[in-house]
N, C-alpha and C positions, 0 to 999 in steps of 0.2 A: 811818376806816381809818387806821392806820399809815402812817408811811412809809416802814417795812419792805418790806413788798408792793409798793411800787413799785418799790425796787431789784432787788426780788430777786421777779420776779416766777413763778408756779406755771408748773410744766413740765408743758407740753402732748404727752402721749405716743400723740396719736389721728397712727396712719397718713396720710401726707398721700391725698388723694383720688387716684386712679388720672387720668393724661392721658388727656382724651376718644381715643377707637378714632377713625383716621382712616377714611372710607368706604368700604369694599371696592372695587376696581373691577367693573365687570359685565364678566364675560370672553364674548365668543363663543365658542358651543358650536364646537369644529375642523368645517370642514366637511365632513371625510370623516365624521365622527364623527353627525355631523348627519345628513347626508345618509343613513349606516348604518340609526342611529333609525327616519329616517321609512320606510324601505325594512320594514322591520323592522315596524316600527308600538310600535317603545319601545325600554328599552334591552334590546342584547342578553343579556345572560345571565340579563333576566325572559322574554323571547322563547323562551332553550333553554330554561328551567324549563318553561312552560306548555303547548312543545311535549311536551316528553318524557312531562308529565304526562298529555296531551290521548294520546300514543301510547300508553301504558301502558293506560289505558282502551281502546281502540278495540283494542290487542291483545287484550287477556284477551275483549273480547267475539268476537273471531275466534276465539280457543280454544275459548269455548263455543260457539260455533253449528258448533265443526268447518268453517275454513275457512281454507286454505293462501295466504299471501300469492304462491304462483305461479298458484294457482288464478284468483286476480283478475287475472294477468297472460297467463294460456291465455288468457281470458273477452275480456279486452281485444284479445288480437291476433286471436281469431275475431271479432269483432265488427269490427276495421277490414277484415279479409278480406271479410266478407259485405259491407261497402259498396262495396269496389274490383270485387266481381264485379258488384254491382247496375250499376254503372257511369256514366251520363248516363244512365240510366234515369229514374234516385233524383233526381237535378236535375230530369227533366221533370215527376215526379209532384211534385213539392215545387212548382217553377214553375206546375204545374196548381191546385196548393189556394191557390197567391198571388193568383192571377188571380181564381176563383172567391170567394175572401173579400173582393178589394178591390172586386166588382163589388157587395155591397153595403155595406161599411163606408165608402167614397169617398163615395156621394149622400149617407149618412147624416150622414156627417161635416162635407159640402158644408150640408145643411140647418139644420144645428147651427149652426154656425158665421154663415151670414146670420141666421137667429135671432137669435141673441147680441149680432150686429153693431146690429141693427133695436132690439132692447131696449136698447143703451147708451147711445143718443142722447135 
């Protein structure tokens, strides 16, 4: 080699490398924001999307079957009427099919269960 080339040495025209990216910080989600989410069950405006989209359907299917959304609200308040008339009636007959199912799902239960106990050992 010369000793040209050492004086006068080739010019290096490659970009110098880019400085490493420092770490992004991890930011906490805001907590109203958070808390929104999970109330939500994701973020809000895939929630209105899905809704809107979920209503869209469940309308046109009311259109077709011919079915007023007051209709479901007549339906709904005869329906709490009939039970205020029933009155403590409605509780003793519901209280009457409690009592009559747990006379036998209790022994059964009761059986089961020392069973179970007897085989673990």
């Amino acid at each position: 080699m010369s000793q040209d080339t050492f004086r006068n040495p080739p010019i290096d025209v490659t970009p110098p490398a880019p400085p490493p990216r420092p770490a992004e910080p991890v930011r906490e989600p805001q907590m109203a924001n958070s808390a929104l989410q999970r109330f939500l069950g994701g973020a809000p405006v895939a929630v209105f999307l899905r809704l809107l989209f979920v209503s869209l359907v469940v309308g046109a299917l009311l259109v077709w079957l011919d079915i007023k959304p007051f209709q479901i609200f007549n339906a709904l308040q005869r329906f709490v009427n009939r039970l205020w008339m029933m009155g403590w009636d409605a509780v003793h007959d519901v209280a009457q099919y409690i009592i009559a199912g747990a006379v036998i799902v209790l022994p059964v239960w009761l059986v089961m269960r020392l069973l179970s106990m007897r085989g673990a050992k």
